[in-house]
C-alpha positions in Angstrom: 25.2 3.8 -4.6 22.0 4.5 -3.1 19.7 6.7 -4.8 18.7 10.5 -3.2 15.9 10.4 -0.9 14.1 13.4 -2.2 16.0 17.2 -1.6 14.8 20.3 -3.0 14.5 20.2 -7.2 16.4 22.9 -9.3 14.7 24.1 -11.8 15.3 23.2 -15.3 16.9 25.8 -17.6 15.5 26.6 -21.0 17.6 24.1 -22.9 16.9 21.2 -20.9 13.6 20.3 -20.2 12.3 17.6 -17.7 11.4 14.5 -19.5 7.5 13.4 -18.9 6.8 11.6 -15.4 7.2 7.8 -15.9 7.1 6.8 -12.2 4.3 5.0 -11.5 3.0 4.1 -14.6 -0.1 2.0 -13.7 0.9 -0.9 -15.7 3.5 -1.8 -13.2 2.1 -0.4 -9.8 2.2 -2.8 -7.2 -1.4 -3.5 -7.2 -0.2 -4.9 -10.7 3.0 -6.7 -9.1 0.8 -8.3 -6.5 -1.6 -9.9 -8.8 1.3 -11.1 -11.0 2.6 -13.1 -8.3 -1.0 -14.1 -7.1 -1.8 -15.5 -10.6 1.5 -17.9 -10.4 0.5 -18.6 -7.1 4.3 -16.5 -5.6 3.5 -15.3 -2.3 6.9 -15.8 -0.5 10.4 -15.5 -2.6 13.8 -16.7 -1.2 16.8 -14.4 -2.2 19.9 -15.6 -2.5 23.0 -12.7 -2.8 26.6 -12.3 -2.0 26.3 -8.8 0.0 24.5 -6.5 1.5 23.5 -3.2 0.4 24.7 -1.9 3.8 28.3 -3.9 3.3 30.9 -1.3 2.5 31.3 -2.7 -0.9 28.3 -2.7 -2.0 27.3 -1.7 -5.5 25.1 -2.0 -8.4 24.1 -5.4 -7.9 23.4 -4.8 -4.3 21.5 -1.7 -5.3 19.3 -3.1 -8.1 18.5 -6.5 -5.8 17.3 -4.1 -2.6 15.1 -2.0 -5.3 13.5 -4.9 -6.6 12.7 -6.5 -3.4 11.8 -3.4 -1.9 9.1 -3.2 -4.5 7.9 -6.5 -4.0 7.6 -6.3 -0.8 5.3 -3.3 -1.5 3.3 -5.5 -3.4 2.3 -7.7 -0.6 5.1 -10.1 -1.5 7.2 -11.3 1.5 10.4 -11.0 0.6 13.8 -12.7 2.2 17.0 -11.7 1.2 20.4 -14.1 2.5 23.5 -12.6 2.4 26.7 -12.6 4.0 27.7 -10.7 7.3 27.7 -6.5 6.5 30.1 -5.1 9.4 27.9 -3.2 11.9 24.9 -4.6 10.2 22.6 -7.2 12.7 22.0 -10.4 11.5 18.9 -9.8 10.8 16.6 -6.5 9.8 14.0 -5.3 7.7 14.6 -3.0 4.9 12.0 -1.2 3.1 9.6 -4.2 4.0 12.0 -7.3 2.9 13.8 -9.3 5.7 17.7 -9.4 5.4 19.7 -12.2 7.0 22.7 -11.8 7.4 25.1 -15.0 8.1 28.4 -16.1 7.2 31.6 -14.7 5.4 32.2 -13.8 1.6 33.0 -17.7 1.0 31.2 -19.6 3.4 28.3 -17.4 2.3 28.2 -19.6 -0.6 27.5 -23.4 1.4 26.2 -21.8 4.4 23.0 -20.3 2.4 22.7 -23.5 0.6 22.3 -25.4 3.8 19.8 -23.1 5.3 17.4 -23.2 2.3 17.5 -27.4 2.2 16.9 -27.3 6.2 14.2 -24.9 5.8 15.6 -22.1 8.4 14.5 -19.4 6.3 11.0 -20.6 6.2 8.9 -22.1 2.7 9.2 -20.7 -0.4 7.1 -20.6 -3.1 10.3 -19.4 -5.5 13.9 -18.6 -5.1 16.0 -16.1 -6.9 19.6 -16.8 -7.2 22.3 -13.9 -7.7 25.1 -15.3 -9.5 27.7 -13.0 -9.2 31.2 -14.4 -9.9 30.6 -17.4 -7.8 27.4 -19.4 -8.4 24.9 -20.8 -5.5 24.2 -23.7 -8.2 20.5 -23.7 -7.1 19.6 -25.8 -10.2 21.4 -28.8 -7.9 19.4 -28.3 -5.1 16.5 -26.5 -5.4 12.9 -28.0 -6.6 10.4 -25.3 -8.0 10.1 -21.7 -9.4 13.8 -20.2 -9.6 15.2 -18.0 -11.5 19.4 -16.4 -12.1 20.0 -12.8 -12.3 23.5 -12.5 -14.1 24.3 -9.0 -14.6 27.7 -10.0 -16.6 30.0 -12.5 -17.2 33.2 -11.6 -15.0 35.9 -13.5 -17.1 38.4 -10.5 -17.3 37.9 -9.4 -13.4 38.9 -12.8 -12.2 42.6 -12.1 -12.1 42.2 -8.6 -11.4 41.0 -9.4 -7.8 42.7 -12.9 -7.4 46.5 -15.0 -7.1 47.1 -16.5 -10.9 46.1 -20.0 -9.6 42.4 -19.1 -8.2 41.5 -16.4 -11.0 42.2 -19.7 -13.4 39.6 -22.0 -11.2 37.2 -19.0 -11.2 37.1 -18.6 -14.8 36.9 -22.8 -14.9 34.1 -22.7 -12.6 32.5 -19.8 -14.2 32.7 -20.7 -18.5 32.5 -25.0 -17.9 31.6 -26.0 -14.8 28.7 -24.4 -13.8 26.3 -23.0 -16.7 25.6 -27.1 -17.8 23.3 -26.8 -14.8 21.7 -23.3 -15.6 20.9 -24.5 -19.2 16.8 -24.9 -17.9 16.9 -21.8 -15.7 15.8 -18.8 -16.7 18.4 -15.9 -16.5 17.8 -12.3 -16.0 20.7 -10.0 -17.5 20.4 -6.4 -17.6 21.2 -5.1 -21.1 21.0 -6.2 -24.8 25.0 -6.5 -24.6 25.2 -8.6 -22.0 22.8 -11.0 -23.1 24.8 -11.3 -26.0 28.3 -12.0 -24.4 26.1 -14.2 -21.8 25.1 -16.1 -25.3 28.6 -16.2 -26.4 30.7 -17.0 -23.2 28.8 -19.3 -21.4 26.6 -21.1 -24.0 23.4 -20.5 -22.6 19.9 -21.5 -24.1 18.8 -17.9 -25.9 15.2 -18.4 -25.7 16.1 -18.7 -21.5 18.2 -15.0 -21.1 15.9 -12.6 -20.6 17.1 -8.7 -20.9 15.1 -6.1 -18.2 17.1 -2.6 -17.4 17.6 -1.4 -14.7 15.7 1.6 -13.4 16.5 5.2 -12.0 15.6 6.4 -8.8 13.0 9.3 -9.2 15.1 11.7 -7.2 17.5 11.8 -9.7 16.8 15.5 -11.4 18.6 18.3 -12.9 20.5 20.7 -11.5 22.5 23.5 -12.2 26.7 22.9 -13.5 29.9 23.5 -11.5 31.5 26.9 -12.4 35.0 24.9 -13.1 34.6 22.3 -15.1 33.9 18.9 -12.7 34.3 15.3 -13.8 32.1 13.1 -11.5 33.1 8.7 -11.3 31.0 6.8 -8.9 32.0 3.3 -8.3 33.4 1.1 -6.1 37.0 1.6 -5.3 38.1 -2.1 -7.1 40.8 -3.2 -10.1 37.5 -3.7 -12.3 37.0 -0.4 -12.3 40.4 0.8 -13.4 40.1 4.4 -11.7 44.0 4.8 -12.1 43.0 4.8 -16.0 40.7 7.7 -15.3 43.5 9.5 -13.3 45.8 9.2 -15.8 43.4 10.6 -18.1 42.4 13.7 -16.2 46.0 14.8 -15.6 46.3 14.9 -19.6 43.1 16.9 -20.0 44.3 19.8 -17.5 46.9 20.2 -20.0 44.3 21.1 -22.2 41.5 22.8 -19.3 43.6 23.4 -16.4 41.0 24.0 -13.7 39.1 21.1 -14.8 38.9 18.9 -11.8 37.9 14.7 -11.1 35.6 13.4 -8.1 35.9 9.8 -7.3 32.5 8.8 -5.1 32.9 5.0 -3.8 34.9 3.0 -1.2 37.1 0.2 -1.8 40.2 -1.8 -0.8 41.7 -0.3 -3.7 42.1 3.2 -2.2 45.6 2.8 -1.0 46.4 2.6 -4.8 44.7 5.2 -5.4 45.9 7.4 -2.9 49.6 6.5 -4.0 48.6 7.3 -7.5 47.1 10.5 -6.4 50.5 11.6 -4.4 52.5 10.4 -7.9 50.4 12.9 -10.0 50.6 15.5 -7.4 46.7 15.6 -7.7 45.1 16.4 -4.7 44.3 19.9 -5.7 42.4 19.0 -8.6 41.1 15.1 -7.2 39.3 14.3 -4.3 38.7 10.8 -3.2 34.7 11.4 -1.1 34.4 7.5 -0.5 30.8 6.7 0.5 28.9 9.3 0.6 25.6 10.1 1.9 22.0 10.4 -1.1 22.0 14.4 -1.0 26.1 14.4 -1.4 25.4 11.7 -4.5 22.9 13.7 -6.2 24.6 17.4 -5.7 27.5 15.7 -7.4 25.3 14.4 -10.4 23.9 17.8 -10.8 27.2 19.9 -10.6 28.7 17.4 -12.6 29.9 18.7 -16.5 30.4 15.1 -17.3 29.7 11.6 -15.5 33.1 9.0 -16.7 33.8 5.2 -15.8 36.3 3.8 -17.2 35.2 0.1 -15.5 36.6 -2.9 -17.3 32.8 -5.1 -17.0 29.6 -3.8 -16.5 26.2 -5.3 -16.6 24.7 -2.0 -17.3 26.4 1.3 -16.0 23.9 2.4 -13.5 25.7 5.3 -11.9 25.6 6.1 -15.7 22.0 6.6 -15.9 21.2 7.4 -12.2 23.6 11.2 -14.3 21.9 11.1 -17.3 18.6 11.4 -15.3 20.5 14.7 -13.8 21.4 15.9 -17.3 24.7 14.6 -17.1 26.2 13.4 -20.1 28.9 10.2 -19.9 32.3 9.3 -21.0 32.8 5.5 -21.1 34.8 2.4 -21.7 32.8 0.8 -24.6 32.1 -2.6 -22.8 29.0 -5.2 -22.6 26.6 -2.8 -20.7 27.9 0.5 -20.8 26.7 0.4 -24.6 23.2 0.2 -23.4 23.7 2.7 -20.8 24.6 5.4 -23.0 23.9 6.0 -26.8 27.2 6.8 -28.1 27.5 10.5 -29.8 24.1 11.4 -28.7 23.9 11.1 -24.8 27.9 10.5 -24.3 31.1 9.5 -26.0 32.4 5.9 -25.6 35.9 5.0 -26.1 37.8 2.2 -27.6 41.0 2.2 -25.2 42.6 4.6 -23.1 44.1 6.6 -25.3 40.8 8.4 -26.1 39.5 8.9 -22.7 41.3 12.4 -22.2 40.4 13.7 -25.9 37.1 12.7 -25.7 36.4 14.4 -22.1 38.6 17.5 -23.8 35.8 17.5 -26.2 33.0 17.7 -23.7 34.4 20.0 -21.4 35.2 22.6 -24.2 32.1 22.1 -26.5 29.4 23.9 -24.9 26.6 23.3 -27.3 27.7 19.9 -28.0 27.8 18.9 -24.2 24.2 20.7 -23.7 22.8 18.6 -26.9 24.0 15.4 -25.1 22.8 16.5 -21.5 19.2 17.2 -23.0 19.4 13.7 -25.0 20.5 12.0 -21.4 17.9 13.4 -20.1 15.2 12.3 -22.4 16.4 8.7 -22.7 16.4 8.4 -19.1 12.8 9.0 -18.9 12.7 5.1 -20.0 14.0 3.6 -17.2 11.7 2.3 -14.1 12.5 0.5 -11.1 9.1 -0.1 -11.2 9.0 -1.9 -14.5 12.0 -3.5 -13.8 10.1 -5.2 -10.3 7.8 -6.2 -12.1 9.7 -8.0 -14.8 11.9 -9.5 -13.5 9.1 -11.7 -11.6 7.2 -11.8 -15.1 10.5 -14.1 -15.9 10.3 -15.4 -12.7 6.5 -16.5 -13.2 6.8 -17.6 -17.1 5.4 -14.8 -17.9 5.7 -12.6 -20.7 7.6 -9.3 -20.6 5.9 -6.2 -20.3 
């Protein structure tokens, strides 16, 4: 989801306190950005991504690419992104000073963008980033120079979630043996300790070439002021990977235990028909509401009236919607996956859980334990003080440069 783009600020309560201002920081302006890039001699990068932020299923891969560019673009950078076709998008715009261009399907997204970088239609480059989400561009093959991979996870598990038995098999082929052999010299931004280390595990990758920089949090994101009934807020795309029926199933066993307690589901996918059906089977639309995609101000309102931020997603690189709450005082309940570790510290800014089973106890416990809930909100809060989109920019094109991290 997109972060909020500004809205009035609510004042902080005496028990939590707004962390210190990182936003910023000097050390990663975009003076600084721009003469990184000027010092490796980068003044035009190629990006290479499935979607679009503005495709309807966009999420936090889309999000984190788009904040990154934006910010090298604001660093005198010029910045084009490839992806496939958005519906309703153009073909090609500017966004927040990058150029998008949009062309091709999900597949032929793939061979299409290959193409156009070896025929030059985007233009020179003086480095390419590649987006290896699920399905690899395999720019090591094909593409001479500065590169670099951002791999936010390894998707083994999701493969037959979202496809037949047959092409799940030739994704997870493709994915563990097939193609990282060609990535072994490339080097690969992940975005948390976890990942890199199932990155390490699954695919065999060179350590000394996987390089960890977290994603940041949009500065909007601030505190607010609870729901009176206690409100459960999940922000994702609507997908199998993210296993939102778990969640459902979940929240009907905790209204046995807080009976107004109540679940909203922010996010759009071709999932919601199952969800929907789900919903009917539960006879929860009193206490559920499915918002789909939903505008900044509607995002961050539901962050700050939030008691408790949940996902219950299968494979994460990091957890962003995660973060984007703790930066709103809102304390998480998790699957305890490769990236959601990172994203919240367990038993001090949120309560991960081991399978199912624990998700209703474990948001019983936050709901009803006032003190312990505000101990966790004010630890969110702190830790997210750490995260910067601006660091992040600048990086991720310190790996892109060979340069060390800041």
């Amino acid at each position: 989801m997109r972060g909020p783009e500004g809205g009035a600020i609510v004042p902080f309560d005496d028990e939590t306190q707004a962390p210190e201002e990182s936003v910023g920081d000097v050390r990663w302006s975009p003076t600084k950005i721009g003469d990184l890039a000027a010092d490796a001699g980068i003044g035009r990068i190629h990006v290479l991504a499935w979607r679009d932020l503005d495709d309807v299923e966009a999420g936090g891969s889309e999000l984190h690419a788009s904040a990154v560019a934006a910010r090298w673009a604001a660093a005198g950078i010029d910045v084009v992104m490839r992806t496939s076709h958005a519906a309703g998008s153009p073909p090609r715009a500017r966004r927040d000073g990058y150029e998008v261009v949009r062309h091709a399907g999900r597949y032929l997204i793939f061979p299409r963008a290959v193409a156009a970088e070896l025929l030059g239609r985007h233009g020179r480059r003086d480095a390419l980033v590649e987006i290896w989400n699920g399905v690899p561009f395999l720019s090591p093959l094909w593409a001479r120079g500065r590169r670099a991979t951002w791999l936010h996870h390894v998707h083994e598990d999701m493969w037959p979630m979202v496809l037949p038995p047959k092409l799940a098999r030739a994704g997870q082929l493709l994915e563990r043996r097939i193609a990282p052999p060609f990535y072994r010299r490339t080097p690969i931004v992940t975005l948390s300790e976890s990942s890199r280390s199932h990155i390490l595990d699954r695919l065999r990758l060179p350590a000394d070439n996987v390089h960890v920089v977290p994603p940041g949090i949009d500065p909007g994101f601030s505190p607010g002021t609870e729901a009176p009934e206690p409100t459960v807020v999940a922000v994702g795309r609507l997908m199998p990977s993210k296993d939102f029926p778990a969640l459902l199933d979940a929240m009907a066993a905790v209204r046995r235990k807080v009976p107004n307690a109540r679940l909203r589901i922010i996010g759009e996918g071709y999932e919601r028909p199952n969800l929907e059906r789900r919903l009917a089977e539960l006879d929860a639309a009193e206490w559920c509401t499915l918002e789909g995609r939903v505008a900044p101000e509607v995002l961050l309102e539901a962050y700050r009236s939030a008691w408790i931020v949940a996902s219950t997603s299968r494979a994460e690189g990091w957890g962003m919607t995660l973060t984007e709450a703790a930066a709103c005082a809102t304390p998480a309940v998790a699957t305890r996956i490769p990236g959601h570790t990172d994203a919240v510290a367990d038993n001090e800014t949120g309560i991960l859980v081991d399978c199912d089973d624990e998700l209703a106890p474990a948001i019983v416990r936050l709901l009803t334990d006032h003190d312990l809930r505000r101990r966790h909100a004010a630890a969110a809060l702190a830790r997210s003080a750490r995260f910067s989109w601006d660091r992040t920019a600048f990086d991720t094109l310190a790996v892109l440069a060979g340069q060390p991290l800041s």
